[in-house]
N, C-alpha and C positions, 0 to 999 in steps of 0.2 A: 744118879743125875741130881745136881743140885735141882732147887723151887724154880730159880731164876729161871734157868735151861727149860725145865721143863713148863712153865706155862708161856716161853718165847715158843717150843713147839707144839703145843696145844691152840695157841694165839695162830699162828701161820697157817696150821691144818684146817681151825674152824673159819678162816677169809677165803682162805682157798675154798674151801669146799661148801659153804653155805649156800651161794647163788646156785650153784651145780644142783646141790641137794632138795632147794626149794622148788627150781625148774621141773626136777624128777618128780617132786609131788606132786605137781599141777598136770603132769605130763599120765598121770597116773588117771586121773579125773575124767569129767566131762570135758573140760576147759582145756585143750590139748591143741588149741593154736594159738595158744596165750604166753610170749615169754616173760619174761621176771621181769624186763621194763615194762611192759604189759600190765603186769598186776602192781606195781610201783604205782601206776598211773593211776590205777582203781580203785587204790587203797586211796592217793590222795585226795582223788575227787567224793570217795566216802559214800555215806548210806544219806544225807541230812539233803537241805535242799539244794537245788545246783549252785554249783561254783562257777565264777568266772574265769577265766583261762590265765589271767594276771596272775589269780591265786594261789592255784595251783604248780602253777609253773616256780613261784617265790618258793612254798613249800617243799617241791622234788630240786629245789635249786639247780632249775636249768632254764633257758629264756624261751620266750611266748613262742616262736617259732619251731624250738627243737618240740616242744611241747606238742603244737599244730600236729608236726608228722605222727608222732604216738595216736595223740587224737582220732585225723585220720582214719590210722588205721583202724582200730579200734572203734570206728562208728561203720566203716567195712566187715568189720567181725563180728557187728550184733551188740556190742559191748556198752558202748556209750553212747548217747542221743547228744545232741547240737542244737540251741536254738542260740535267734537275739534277743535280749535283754528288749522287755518291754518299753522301761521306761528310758531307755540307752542304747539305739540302735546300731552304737558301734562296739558295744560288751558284748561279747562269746560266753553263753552259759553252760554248763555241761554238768549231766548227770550220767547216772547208771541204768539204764534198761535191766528189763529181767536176769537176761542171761549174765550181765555185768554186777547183779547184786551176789550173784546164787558166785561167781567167781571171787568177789571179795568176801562173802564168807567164809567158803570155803579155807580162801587163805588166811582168814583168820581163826579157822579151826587147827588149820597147821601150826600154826601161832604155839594156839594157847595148849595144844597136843606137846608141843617143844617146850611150855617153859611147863609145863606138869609136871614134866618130865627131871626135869631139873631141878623145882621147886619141891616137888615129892621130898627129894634127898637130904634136903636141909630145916635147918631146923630157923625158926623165926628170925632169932640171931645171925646165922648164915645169910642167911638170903638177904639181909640188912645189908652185912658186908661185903655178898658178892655185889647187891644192887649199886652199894658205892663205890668198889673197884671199875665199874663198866661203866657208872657214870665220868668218875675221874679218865678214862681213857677215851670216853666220847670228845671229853674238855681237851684232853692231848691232839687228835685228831683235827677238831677246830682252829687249834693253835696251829698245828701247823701248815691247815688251808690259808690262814688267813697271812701266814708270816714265812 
């Protein structure tokens, strides 16, 4: 099998199957009513101090409303607290409660357990080049959101 072929089917197998696989991690855990939009959320709103709902929503690029229902949910699961903005009683703030820190870590242990994994195998140089292959196909991807 030529290069081409085979990282078009390396490329299709890891789309396919990363959210599947990251879900199964979570699923493994404590945090086992949490889906992967779920922890998308968690990841965006982060460990630092709370975010506005504007922000977050620009970040996972989707609008303040689709955002609300995640939300939501997620302040029904323990996960995320809700207040208003002190100085701005129509800004929506939101952090991570306990159980929503101990969930974005953990997926961030899965993270960095994945790229060890990967990064182990290469050598300085490698990993130069695979980081600029994945960034030039993020740029492909972009492109073609936007066109």
């Amino acid at each position: 099998m030529e290069i081409r072929e085979c990282l078009n089917e390396l490329f299709v197998q890891l789309f396919r199957d990363i959210l599947i696989i990251e879900e199964k991690a979570l699923k493994r855990g404590e945090h086992q009513n949490l889906t992967i939009n779920d922890i998308h959320v968690i990841d965006a709103i982060g460990e630092e101090e709370p975010k506005n709902m504007s922000s977050v929503a620009k970040a996972l690029q989707v609008t303040t409303g689709t955002l609300t229902i995640s939300v939501n949910s997620l302040v029904k699961k323990g996960y995320v607290d809700r207040v208003r903005s002190e100085e701005d009683r129509r800004v929506v703030l939101v952090s991570l409660t306990e159980a929503g820190l101990r969930a974005h870590r953990a997926h961030k242990q899965f993270h960095e357990q994945m790229i060890g994994r990967i990064a182990g195998r290469l050598n300085p140089d490698e990993s130069e080049v695979l980081a600029g292959a994945l960034t030039d196909m993020i740029q492909f991807f972009k492109e073609q959101m936007q066109g």
